[in-house]
C-alpha positions as CSV (number, residue, x, y, z in Angstrom):
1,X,0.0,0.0,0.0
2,X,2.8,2.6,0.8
3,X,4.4,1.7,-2.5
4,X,1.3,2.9,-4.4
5,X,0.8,5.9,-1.9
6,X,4.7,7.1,-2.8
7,X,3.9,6.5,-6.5
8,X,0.5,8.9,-6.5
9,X,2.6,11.6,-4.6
10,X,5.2,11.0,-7.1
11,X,2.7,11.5,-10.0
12,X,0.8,14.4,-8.6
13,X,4.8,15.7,-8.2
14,X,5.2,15.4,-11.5
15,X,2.1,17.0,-12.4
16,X,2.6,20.0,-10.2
17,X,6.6,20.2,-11.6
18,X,5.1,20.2,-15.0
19,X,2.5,22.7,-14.3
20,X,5.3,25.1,-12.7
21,X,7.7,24.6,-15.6
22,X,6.7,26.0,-18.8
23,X,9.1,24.0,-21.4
24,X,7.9,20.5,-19.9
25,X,3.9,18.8,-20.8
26,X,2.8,16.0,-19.5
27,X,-0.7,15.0,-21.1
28,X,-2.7,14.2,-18.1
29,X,-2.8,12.6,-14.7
30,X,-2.4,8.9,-16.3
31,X,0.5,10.2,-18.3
32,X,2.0,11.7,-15.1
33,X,1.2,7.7,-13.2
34,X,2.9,6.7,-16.3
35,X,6.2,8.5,-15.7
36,X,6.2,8.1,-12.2
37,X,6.3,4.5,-12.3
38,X,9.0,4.9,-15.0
39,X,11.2,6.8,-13.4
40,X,11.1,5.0,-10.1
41,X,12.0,1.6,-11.9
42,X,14.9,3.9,-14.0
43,X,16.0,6.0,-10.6
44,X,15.7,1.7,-8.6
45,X,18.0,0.1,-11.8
46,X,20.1,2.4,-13.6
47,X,20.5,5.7,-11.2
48,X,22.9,3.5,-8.6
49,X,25.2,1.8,-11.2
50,X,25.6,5.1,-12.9
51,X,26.4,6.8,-9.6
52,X,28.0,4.1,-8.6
53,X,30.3,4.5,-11.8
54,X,30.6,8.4,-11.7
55,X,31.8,8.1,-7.7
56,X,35.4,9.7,-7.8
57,X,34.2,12.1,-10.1
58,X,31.0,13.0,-7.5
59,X,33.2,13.5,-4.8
60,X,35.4,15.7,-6.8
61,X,32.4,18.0,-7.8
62,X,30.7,17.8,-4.9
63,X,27.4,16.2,-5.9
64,X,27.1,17.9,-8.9
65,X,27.2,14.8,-11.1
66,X,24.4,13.3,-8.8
67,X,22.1,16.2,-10.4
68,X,23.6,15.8,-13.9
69,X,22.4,12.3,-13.4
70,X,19.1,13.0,-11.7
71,X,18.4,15.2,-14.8
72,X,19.7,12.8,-17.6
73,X,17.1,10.4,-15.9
74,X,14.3,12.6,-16.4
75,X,15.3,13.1,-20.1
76,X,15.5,9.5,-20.9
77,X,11.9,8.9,-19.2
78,X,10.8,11.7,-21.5
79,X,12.1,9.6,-24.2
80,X,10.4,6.4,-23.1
81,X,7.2,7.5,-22.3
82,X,5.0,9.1,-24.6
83,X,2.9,12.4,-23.9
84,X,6.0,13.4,-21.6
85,X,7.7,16.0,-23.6
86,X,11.0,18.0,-22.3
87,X,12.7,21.1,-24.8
88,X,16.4,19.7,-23.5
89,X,18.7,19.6,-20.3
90,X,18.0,23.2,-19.0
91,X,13.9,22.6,-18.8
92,X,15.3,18.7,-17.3
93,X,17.2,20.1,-14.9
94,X,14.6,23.1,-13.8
95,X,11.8,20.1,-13.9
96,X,13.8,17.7,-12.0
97,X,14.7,20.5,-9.0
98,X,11.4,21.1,-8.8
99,X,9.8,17.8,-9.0
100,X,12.7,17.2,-6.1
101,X,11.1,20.3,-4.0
102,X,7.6,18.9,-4.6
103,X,8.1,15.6,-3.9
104,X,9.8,16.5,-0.8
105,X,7.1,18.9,0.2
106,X,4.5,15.8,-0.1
107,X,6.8,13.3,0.9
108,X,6.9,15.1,4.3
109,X,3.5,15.4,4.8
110,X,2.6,11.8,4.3
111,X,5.7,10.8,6.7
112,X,4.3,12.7,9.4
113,X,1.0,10.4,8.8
114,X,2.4,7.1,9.8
């Protein structure tokens, strides 16, 4: 049940990140289910070997690699799924900060639930 709780906060994330950034569309609240369950089995497979890969260079940048990845993530979802559409790696990286800020936001609020 909490796994399909965290993916409806993560769609209505991604609809509220879409709504506040105005290069990104996602066609409706399906679409937005749609990406959320993508990106959580892209962000549960690939995110960790990539990070895992990009380590030393993390550390040496300070996390900034972690966001380049967070955003290339984001643009290959917007690849996969159709009805998702992104303009390129600045409205990625402005959608993926703010779906971040969002889904922290509503991420807190159901913690405090429990």
């Amino acid at each position: 049940m909490a796994i399909i709780l965290n993916l409806l906060i993560s769609a209505l994330a991604i609809a509220i990140a879409s709504y506040f950034t105005p290069w990104s569309h996602v066609d409706g609240y399906v679409t937005a289910i749609i990406v959320a369950v993508v990106l959580a089995v892209v962000n549960a497979t690939i995110t960790p070997v990539l990070k895992l890969l990009t380590l030393p260079l993390n550390l040496l940048t300070l996390g900034l690699v972690s966001l380049v990845i967070n955003v290339l993530m984001v643009m290959l979802v917007a690849k996969i799924v159709p009805g998702f559409v992104l303009d390129g790696f600045l409205s990625a990286a402005v959608f993926a900060i703010v779906l971040a800020i969002v889904t922290m936001i509503f991420g807190e609020t159901s913690a405090e639930k429990k």
